[in-house]
N, C-alpha and C positions, 0 to 999 in steps of 0.2 A: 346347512353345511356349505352350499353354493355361494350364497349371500359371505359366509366365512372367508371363506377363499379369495372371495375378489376384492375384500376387504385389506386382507395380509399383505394382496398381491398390490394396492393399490398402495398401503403403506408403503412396500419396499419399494417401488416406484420412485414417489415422494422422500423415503432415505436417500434412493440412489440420485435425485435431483440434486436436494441439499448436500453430500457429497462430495459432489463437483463442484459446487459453488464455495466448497473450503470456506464452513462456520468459521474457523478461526483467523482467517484473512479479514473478513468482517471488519473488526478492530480496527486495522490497520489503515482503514480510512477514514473511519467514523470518527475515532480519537482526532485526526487533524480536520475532519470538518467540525466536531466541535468549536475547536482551540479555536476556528475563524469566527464561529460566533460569538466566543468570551471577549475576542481581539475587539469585535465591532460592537458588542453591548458594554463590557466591563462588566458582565455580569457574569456570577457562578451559573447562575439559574437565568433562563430567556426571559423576556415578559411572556405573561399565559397565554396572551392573544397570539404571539407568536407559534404556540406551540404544535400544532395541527399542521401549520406548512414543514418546519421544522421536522416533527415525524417523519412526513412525505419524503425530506430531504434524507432523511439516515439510512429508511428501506432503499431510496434509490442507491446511494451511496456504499451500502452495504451489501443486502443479498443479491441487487438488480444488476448493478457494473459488476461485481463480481463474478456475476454465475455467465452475464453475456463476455466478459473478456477470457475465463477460464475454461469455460466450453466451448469457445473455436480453438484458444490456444492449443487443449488434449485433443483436439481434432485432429490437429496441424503436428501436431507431435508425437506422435502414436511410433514412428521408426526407435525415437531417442528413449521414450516412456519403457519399450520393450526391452530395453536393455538397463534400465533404470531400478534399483530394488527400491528406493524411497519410494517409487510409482506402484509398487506391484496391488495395491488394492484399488488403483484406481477403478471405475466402475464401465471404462472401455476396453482395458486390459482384458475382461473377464466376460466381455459383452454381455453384460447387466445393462449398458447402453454402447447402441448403434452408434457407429460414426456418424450416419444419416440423421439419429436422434440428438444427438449432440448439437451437430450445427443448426440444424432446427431450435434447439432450447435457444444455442447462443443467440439467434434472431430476435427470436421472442424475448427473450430478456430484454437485450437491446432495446427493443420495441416499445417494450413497457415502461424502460426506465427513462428514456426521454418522452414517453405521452405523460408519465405520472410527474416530472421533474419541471414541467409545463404547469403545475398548480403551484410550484416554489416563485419560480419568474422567470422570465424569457433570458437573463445573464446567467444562470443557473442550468436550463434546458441547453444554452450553447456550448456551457461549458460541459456538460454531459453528453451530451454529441461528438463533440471534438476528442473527451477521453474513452468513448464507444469507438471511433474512427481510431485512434490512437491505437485502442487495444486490437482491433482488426491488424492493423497496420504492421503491427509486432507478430503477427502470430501467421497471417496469410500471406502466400506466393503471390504476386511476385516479389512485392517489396519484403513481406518477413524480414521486418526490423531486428528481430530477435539472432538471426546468423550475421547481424554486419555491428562488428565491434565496435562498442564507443553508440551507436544508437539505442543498443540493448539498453545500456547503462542510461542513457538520458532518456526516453521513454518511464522507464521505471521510478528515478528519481525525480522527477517534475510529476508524477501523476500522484505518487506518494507526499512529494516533501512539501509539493509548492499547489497544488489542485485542490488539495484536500482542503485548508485553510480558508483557499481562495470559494471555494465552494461553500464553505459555510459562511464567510464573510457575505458572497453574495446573496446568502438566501435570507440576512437580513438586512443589508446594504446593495444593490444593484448598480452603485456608483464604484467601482477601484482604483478610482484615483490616489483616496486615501488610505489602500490597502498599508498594512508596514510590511514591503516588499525584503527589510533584509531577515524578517520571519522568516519569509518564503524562501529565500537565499539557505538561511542554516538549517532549514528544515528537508532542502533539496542535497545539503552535503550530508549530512545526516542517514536518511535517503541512499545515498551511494555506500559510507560506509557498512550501512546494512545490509543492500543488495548483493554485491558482491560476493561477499563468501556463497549465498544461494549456488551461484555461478558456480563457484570452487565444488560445492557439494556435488554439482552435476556433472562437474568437468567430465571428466571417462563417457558417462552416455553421450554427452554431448559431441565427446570428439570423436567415437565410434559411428555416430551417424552422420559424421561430417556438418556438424552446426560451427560454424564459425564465431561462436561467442568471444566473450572478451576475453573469460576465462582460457579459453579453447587458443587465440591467439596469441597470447601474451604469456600463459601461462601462470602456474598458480602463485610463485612466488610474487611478480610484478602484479599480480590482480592482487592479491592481501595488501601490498605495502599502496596501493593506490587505493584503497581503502580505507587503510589505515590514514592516512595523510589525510583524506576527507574529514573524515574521524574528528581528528586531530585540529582540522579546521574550522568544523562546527562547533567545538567545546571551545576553543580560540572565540572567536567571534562572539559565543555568548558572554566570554568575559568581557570582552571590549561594549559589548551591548548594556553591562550591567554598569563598568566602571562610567561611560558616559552616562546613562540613565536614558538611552536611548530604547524605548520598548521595554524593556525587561528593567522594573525598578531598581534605584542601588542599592538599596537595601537587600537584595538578593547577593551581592556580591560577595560576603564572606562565604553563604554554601557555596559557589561558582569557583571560589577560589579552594576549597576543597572536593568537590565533586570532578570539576576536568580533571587534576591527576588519576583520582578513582576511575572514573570512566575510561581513561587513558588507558591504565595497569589494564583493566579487565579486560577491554577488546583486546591488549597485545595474549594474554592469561585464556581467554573464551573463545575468542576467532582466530581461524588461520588455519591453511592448507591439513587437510586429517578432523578437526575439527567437524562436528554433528549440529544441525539445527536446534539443539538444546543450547548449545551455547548463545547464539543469537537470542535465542526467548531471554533467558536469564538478563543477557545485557540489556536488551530493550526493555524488559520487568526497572534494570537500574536507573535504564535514563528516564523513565518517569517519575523518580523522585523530585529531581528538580523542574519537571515540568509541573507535575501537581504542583508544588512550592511556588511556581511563577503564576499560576492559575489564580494561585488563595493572593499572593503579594498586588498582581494586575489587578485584580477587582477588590481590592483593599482590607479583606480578609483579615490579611497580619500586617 
């Protein structure tokens, strides 16, 4: 029965771990360090030999930065969380985990994921260090990137739009010279149009505990419509990307030239002040159409 017990107990532990680490943020990296690997093979599929570092790269990439940057941030945010209902099942709210156990995991995470990011390659490992420091940097006193507006927002979109790629690219390329940096450009506006509304969603806790976010400064109206215009400027660009055949083949351009209105309509239609994080999923479920479509066109698929 004893043996039972510690077993449950050891399970929910291991829930309460995963979590915090938000499985479903996961994605949200892995999909662009992918796309740096298809960028630098042209392939759907890696070579085999590749594939064991590769691994190495998606666990770092996925549960390891995630759990180390999202367990000091709930550390660090524990005043705005408390007033926050999106938060209420968090597993500090309820002290299922210690503040003290928190920032401990985030270490350990940390920890791990630049000793394990060290068997991808040393351009790899700095660049997992730098988004470890990064996320500290956004979440912890003094500096807490996250209350000073305009760094909230570029933190977030270069670790999303333009890291991710870059990280896959280096784990099979260690040279970025030859990265295609205006990827990493519309995948950084991109990025911003997404983040944002987050911001919107939290506005109120944020402004009751005196976080000075962008949303918090600016206000909801001006944080959507700068959003919006990100938005607006990544769908932009991947037209001009497709009409020269720069990156993105021209034979992509007829869906491009119907997908940016779509895409346009929905985010005015899905995001914006009142608006729920169901609407962000749905959109971002949209913009994968034509990213799959660029993935199959880039490696010559179709």
């Amino acid at each position: 029965m004893s043996t039972l017990v510690q077993v449950r107990g050891t399970t929910a532990r291991v829930r309460d771990v995963i979590a915090v680490g938000r499985p479903a943020f996961w994605v949200v990296s892995i999909v662009p360090y992918y796309t740096g690997i298809l960028l630098a093979t042209h392939r759907l599929i890696p070579p085999v030999e590749e594939w064991p570092r590769l691994v190495v790269g998606a666990v770092v990439m996925g549960p390891l930065v995630w759990l180390a940057v999202l367990a000091v941030n709930d550390a660090y945010d524990l005043p705005s969380d408390r007033l926050n209902p999106r938060k209420a099942k968090s597993p500090l709210l309820d002290g299922r985990i210690t503040l003290r156990a928190a920032k401990r995991l985030a270490f350990a995470a940390a920890v791990a994921a630049v000793g394990l990011s060290l068997n991808v390659g040393i351009v790899f490992a700095l660049g997992v260090l730098l988004a470890v420091l990064l996320g500290y940097a956004y979440s912890v006193p003094p500096v807490r990137l996250k209350t000073r507006a305009g760094f909230d927002v570029a933190v977030n979109a270069l670790a999303l739009g333009a890291f991710g790629p870059l990280a896959g690219w280096a784990a099979i390329n260690p040279d970025l010279s030859d990265f295609p940096w205006l990827m990493g450009l519309q995948g950084t506006l991109a990025a911003i149009g997404l983040y944002l509304p987050t911001t919107l969603a939290d506005l109120d806790a944020d402004r009751a505990a005196g976080y000075h976010t962008i949303a918090v400064r600016f206000g909801a109206r001006t944080t959507y419509l700068i959003g919006y215009a990100a938005w607006i400027a990544a769908a932009a660009l991947s037209v001009i990307l497709a009409a020269t055949a720069t990156i993105i083949p021209r034979s992509m351009l007829p869906l491009e030239l119907v997908m940016v209105p779509v895409l346009v309509a929905a985010y005015r239609k899905l995001i914006g002040p009142g608006q729920s994080f169901k609407g962000i999923i749905v959109l971002s479920a949209l913009f994968l159409l034509p990213c799959g479509t660029f993935a199959l066109t880039y490696t010559g698929v179709l």
